[in-house]
C-alpha distance (Angstrom), angle and dihedral (degrees) to the residues before:
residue distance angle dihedral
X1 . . .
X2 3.60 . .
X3 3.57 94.9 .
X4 3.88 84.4 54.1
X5 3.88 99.7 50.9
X6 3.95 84.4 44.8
X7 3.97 89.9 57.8
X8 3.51 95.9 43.5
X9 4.02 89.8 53.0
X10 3.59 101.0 51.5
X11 4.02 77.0 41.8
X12 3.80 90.9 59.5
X13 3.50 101.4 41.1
X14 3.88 87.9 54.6
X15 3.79 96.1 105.8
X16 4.08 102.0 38.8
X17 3.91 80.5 50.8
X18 3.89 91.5 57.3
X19 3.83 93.6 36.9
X20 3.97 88.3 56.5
X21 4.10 87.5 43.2
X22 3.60 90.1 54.9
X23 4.39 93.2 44.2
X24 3.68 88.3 53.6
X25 3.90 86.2 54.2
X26 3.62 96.5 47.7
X27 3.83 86.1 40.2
X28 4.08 98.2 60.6
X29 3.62 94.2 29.2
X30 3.81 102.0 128.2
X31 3.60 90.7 -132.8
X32 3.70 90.1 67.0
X33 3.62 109.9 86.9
X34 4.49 85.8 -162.8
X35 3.90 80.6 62.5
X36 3.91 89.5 62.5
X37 4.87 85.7 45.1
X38 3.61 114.9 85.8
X39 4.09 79.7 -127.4
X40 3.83 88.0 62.3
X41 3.91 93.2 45.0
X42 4.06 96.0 43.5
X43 4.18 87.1 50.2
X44 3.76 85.6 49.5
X45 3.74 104.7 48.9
X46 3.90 87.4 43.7
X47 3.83 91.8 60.4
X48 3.72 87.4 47.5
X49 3.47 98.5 54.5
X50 3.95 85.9 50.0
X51 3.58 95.3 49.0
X52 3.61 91.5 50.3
X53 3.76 96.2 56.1
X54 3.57 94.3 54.8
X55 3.84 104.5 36.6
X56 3.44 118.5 109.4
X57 3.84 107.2 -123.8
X58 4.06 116.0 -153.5
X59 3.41 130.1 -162.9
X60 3.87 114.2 -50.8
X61 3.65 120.2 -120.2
X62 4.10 116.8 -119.5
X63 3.67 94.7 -129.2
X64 4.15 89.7 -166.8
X65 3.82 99.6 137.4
X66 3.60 95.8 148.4
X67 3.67 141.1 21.9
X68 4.06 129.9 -172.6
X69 3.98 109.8 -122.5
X70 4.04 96.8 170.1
X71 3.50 124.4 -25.2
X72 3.96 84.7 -36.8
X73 3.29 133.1 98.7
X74 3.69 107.6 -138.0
X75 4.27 123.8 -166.2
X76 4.10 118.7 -122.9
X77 3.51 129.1 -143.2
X78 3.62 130.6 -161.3
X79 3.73 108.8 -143.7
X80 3.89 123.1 174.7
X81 4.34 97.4 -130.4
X82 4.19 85.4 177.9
X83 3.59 131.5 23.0
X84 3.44 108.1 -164.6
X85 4.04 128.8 160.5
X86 3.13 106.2 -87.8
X87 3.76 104.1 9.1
X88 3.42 136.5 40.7
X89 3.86 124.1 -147.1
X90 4.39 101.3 -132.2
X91 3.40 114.2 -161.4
X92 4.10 120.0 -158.3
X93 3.54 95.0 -141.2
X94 3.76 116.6 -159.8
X95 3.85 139.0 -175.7
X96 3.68 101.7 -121.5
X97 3.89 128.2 138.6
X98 4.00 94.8 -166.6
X99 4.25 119.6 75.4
X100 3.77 125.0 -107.1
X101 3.69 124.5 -171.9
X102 4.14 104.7 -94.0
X103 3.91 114.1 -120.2
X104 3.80 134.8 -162.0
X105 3.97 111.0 -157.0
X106 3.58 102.1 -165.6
X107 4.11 99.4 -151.4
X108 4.01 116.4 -139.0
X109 4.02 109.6 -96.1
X110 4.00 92.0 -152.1
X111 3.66 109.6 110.5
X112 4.24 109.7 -57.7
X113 3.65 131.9 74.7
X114 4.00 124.8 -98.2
X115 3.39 86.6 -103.5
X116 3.50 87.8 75.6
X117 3.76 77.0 79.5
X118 4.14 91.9 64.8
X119 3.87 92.4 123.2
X120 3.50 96.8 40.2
X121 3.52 101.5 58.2
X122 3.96 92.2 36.5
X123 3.99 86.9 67.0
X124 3.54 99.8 46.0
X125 4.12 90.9 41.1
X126 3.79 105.6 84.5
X127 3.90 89.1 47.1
X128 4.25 104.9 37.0
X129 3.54 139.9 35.7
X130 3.50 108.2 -115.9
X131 3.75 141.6 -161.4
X132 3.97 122.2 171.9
X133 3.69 133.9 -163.3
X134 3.68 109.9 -105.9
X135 3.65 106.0 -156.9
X136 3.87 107.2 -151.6
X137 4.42 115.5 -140.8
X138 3.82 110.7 -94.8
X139 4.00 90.5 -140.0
X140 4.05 82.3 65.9
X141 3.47 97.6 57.9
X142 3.72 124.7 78.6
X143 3.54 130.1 -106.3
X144 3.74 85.1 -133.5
X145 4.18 94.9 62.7
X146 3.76 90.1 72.3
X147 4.11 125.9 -129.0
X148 3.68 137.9 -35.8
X149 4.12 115.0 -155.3
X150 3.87 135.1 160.5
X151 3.58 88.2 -79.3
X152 3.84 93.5 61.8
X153 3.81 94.0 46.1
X154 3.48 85.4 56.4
X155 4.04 96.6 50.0
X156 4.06 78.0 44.7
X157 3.45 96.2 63.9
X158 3.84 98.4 38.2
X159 4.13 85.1 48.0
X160 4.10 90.3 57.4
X161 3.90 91.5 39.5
X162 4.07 88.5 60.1
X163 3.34 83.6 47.4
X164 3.47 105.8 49.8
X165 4.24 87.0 49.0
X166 3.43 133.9 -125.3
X167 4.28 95.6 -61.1
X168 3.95 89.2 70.4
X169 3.34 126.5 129.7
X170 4.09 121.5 -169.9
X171 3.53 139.3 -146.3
X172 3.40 126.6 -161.0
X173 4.15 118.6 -170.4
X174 3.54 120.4 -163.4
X175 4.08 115.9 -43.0
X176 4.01 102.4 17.9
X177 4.30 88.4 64.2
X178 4.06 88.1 93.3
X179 3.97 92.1 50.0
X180 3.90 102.5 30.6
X181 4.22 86.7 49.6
X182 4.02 81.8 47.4
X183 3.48 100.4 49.8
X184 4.37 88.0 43.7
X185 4.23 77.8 51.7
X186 3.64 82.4 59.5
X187 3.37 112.8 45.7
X188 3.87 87.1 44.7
X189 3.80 98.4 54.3
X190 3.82 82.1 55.4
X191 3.10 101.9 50.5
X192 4.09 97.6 -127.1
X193 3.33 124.0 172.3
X194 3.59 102.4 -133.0
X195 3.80 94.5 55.3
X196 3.80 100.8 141.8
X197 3.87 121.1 -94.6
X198 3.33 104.4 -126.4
X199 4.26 132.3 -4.3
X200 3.83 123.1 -139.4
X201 3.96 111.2 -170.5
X202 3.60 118.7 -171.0
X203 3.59 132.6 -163.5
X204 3.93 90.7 -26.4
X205 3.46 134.6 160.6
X206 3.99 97.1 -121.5
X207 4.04 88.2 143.0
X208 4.05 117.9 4.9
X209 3.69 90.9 -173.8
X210 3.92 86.4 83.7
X211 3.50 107.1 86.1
X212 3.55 100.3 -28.7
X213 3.94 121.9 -139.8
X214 3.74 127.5 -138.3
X215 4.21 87.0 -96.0
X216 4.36 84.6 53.1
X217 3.58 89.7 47.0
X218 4.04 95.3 48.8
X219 3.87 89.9 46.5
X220 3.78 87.4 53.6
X221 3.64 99.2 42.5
X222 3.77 98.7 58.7
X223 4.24 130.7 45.7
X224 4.05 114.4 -111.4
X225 3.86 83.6 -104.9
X226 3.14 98.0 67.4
X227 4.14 91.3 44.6
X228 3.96 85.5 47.9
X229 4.32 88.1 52.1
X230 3.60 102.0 31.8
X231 4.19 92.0 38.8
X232 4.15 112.6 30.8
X233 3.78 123.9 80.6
X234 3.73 133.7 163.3
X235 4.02 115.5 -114.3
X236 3.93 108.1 -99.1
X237 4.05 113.2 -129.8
X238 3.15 133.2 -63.3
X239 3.25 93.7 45.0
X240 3.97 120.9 110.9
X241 4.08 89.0 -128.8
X242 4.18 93.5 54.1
X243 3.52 105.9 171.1
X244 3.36 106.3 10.1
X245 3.65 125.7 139.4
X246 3.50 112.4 -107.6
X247 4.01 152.8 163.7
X248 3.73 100.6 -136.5
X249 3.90 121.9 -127.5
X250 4.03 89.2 -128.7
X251 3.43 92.6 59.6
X252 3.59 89.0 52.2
X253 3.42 92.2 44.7
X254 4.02 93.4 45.7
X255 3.87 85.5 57.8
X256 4.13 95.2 53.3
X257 3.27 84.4 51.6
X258 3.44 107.9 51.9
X259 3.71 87.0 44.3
X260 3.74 93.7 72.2
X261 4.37 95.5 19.1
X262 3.85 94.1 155.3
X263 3.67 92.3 46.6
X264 3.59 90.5 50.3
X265 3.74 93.9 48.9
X266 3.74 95.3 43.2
X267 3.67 93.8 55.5
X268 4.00 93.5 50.6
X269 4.03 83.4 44.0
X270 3.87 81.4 59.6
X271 3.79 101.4 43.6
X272 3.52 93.3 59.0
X273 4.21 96.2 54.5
X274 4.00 81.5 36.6
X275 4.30 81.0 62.7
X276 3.57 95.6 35.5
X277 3.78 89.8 58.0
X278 3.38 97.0 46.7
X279 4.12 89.3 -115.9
X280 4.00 94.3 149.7
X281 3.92 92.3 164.2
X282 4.15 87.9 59.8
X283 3.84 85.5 41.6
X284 3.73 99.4 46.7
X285 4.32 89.8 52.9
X286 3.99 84.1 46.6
X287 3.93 85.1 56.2
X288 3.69 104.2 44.0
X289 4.43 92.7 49.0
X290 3.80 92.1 44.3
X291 4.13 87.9 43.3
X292 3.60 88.0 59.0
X293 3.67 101.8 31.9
X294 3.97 93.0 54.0
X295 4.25 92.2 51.4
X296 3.35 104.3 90.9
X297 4.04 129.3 153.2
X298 3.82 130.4 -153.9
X299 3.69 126.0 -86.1
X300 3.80 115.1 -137.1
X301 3.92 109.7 -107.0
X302 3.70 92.0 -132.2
X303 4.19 95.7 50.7
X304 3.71 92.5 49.5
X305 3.43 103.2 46.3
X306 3.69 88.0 53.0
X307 3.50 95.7 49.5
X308 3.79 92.5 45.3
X309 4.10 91.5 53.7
X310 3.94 99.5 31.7
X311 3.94 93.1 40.4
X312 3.57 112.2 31.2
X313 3.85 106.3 13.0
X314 4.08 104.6 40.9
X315 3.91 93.0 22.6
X316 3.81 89.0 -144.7
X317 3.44 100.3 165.6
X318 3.45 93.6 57.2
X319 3.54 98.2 41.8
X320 4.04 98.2 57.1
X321 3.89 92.6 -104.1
X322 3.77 109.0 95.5
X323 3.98 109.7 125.4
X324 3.54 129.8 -167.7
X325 4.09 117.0 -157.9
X326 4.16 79.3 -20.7
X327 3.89 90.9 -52.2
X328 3.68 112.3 127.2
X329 3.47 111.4 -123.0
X330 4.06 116.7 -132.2
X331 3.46 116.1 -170.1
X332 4.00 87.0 -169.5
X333 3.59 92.7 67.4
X334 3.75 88.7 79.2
X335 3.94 114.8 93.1
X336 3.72 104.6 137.5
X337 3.45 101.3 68.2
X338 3.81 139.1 73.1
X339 3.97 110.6 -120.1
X340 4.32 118.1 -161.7
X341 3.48 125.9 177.3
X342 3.35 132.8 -162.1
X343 3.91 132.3 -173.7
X344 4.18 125.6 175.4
X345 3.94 108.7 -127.8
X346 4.06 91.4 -125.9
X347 3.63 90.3 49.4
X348 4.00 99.7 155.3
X349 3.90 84.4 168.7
X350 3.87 108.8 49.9
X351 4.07 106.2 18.1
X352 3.85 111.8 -122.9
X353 4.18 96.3 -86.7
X354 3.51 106.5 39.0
X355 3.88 96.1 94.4
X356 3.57 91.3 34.3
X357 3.74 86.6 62.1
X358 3.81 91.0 75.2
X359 3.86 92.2 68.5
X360 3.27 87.2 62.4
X361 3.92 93.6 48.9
X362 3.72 98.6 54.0
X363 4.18 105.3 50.9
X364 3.43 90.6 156.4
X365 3.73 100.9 80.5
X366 4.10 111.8 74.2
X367 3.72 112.9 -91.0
X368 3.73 92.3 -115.1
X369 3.45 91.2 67.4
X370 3.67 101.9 49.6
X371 4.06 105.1 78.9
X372 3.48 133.4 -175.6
X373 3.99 126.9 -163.9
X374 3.91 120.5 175.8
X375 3.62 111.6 -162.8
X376 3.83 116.6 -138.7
X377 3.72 119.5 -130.1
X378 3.88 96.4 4.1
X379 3.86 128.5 131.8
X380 3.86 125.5 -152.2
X381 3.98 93.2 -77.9
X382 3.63 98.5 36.0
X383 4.44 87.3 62.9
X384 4.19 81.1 73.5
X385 4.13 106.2 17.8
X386 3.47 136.7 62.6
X387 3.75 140.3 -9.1
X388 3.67 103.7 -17.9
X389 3.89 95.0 42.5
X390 3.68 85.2 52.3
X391 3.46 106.8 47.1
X392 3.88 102.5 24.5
X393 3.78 106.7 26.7
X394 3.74 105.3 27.2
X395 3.58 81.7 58.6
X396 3.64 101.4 64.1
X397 3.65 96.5 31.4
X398 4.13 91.1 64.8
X399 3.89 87.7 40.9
X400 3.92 85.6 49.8
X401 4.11 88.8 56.0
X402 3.28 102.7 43.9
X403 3.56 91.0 53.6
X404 3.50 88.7 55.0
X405 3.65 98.9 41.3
C-alpha cells in the first residue's frame, strides 16, 4: 500500500511539477528583464528546488564516449556481452590493438544504478578492459519471470566469470564483496579454470560485527519480519513488474538520506544562494551528485531479505556457515588468486575491519598476495569516486592486477 500511495503522489504532483519547470524557464529566459532582479532569480531557484524534490529521476546515462590510453584519445562503446534477467553484463568496448588485463566490476545491488560507478570505471578505463554488472530495476521485470535471491546473484557472478575466461580479474565495490568472494570460493573448490585471477573487495560487508555502522546496528536491532513488513511492497501499476514483491528504491533512498539529514539540507541550503548568485559552476556539481544520488531502482524482496538475514543478521559468512544451493561455501579453498582489500577510514557504511576480515578468511593464498590499503580521510563513496580513489587507490588497484595478471 505504501508503494501505491507513493505512486499516486508523485502522480499528483505531476502538473505543479511542470508548472514550476515551465516558471523557471520563463524566469531565466534572457528576454525577461525579472530574470536579470534578484526577485526573479530567488522565485526561480525556489521552483527548482521544488521541482527537484518531486521529479522522478531515471537511470543516468554513462556518458563515457572516450577515454585517453597514451597520448591517444581512444572511442568507447557500451556493448551488452550478457543479457540476463535482471542484469545485464556491459562491456566498455574499445578500439585498441595492444592487451590489457580483463576486469569484472561487480556494481553494488543496494538501491542506485551502476552508474553510480561513473568514476570508478573512468580511472581504471585507459589501462583495463572492463565489463560491469548492470543490475536491471525489479519494478521492470515481470511478475511472470520468477525470483531473483542471494543465491542467484551468486550463480550471476560465477555465470559472467566463465564467461569472461580464465584471465579475469573481479572487483567487487561495496555490497557484492560477500557474494563475489563466494562465488571465487566456488570456482576454487572446483577447481575451474576460469576462477578469477585476482579479487579486489572494497568497502564490503564481509563481517559487520567489526565496527558496526548505524545500517549494522539497525539490521541487528530488529527480526527479518519486521524488515520483510516494515520494508517489502508489491510494484503499483503500470509498471512492467505489477505485483511483485519488492524493497522499494525510495525507501532506500529515504534511509541514505536520513543518515546524513543535515548534510543533505545544508547542501540544498547552498544550491539555492549558489542560483541566486548566479554561481552556475557550484550549481551545475550540485546537479550532477543529486542526479545520481536520487536514481535509484528496486531491490527484489526475496534478494534483500536474504542478504539482510544471511549477511548482516546471522553473519554466516564469517562464521563458516554460508551455503550456496546446500554447498558450503569455503573461502579457504581459494589459493590461486590475488585478494586486496580496501576500506575508507570514515567509512559510516562498512566499519573499518569488515573487508579486512576476508584476509583472514582465505589463508590459503601466499601472504604477499593478500593486500590491505586503508585510505585516510575517505567516506564510503569516496573508497571508489573522486580525488582520492583516483590518485591514491586507483593507483594500487591497477598495480595490484597487473601483478596478478
Amino acid at each position: 500500500m505504501l508503494y501505491h500511495l507513493w505512486h499516486l503522489h508523485h502522480t499528483a504532483l505531476g502538473p505543479m511539477r511542470l508548472a514550476a519547470e515551465a516558471g523557471q524557464i520563463l524566469l531565466r529566459h534572457h528576454y525577461n528583464p525579472v530574470a536579470y532582479s534578484p526577485p526573479g532569480r530567488a522565485v526561480a531557484a525556489a521552483l527548482e528546488l521544488f521541482e527537484s524534490s518531486v521529479r522522478p529521476y531515471d537511470k543516468p546515462a554513462w556518458g563515457l564516449g572516450h577515454t585517453t590510453v597514451g597520448n591517444e584519445v581512444v572511442e568507447v562503446a557500451q556493448r551488452v556481452a550478457v543479457e540476463k534477467l535482471f542484469c545485464r553484463l556491459l562491456h566498455f568496448q574499445r578500439d585498441l590493438q595492444a592487451w590489457q588485463p580483463r576486469l569484472l566490476i561487480v556494481a553494488p545491488l543496494s538501491g542506485h544504478f551502476a552508474t553510480l560507478l561513473r568514476g570508478t570505471v573512468e580511472a581504471l578505463l585507459p589501462h583495463l578492459d572492463i565489463y560491469i554488472t548492470d543490475w536491471l530495476d525489479a519494478r521492470q521485470v515481470p511478475l511472470s519471470e520468477g525470483r531473483f535471491d542471494l543465491d542467484d546473484y551468486i550463480d550471476y557472478v560465477i555465470e559472467f566469470l566463465r564467461f569472461l575466461g580464465p584471465e579475469v580479474h573481479v572487483m567487487a565495490v561495496c555490497q557484492p564483496s560477500v557474494p563475489v568472494l563466494a562465488a571465487a570460493a566456488l570456482m576454487a573448490q572446483g577447481g575451474e579454470a576460469d576462477q578469477p585471477r585476482s579479487i579486489t573487495l572494497m568497502g564490503g560487508p564481509i563481517d559487520s560485527r567489526v565496527n558496526p555502522t548505524v545500517p549494522n546496528k539497525l539490521a541487528k536491532s530488529r527480526s527479518i519480519e519486521w524488515f520483510e513488513h516494515s520494508a517489502i511492497n508489491r510494484v503499483p501499476a503500470p509498471f512492467p513488474g505489477f505485483m511483485r514483491r519488492v524493497y522499494p528504491g525510495f525507501l532506500q533512498l529515504s534511509g541514505f538520506m536520513q543518515m546524513n539529514l543535515d548534510r543533505h539540507v545544508g547542501a540544498h541550503l547552498r544550491l539555492y544562494q549558489h542560483l541566486i548568485r548566479g554561481d552556475d559552476d557550484s550549481a551545475a556539481q550540485h546537479r550532477n551528485f543529486y542526479n545520481e544520488y536520487r536514481a535509484v531502482m528496486d531491490l527484489s524482496a526475496d534478494y534483500y531479505l536474504q542478504t539482510v538475514e544471511r549477511v548482516f543478521q546471522r553473519h554466516e559468512l564469517p562464521l563458516g556457515q554460508f551455503r550456496h544451493r546446500g554447498r558450503a561455501v569455503e573461502p579457504a579453498a581459494i589459493e590461486r588468486a590475488g585478494l586486496f582489500c580496501i576500506e575508507g577510514e570514515r567509512d559510516d557504511i562498512s566499519g573499518v575491519g569488515q573487508t579486512r576480515a576476508a584476509l583472514d578468511l582465505c589463508q590459503r593464498i601466499p601472504a604477499d598476495r593478500r593486500l590491505y590499503h586503508l585510505q585516510e580521510t575517505v567516506g564510503h563513496y569516496g573508497v571508489f569516486n573522486g580525488r582520492r580513489w583516483r590518485e591514491n587507490i586507483a593507483p594500487k588497484v591497477l598495480d595490484f592486477i597487473r601483478a596478478n595478471a
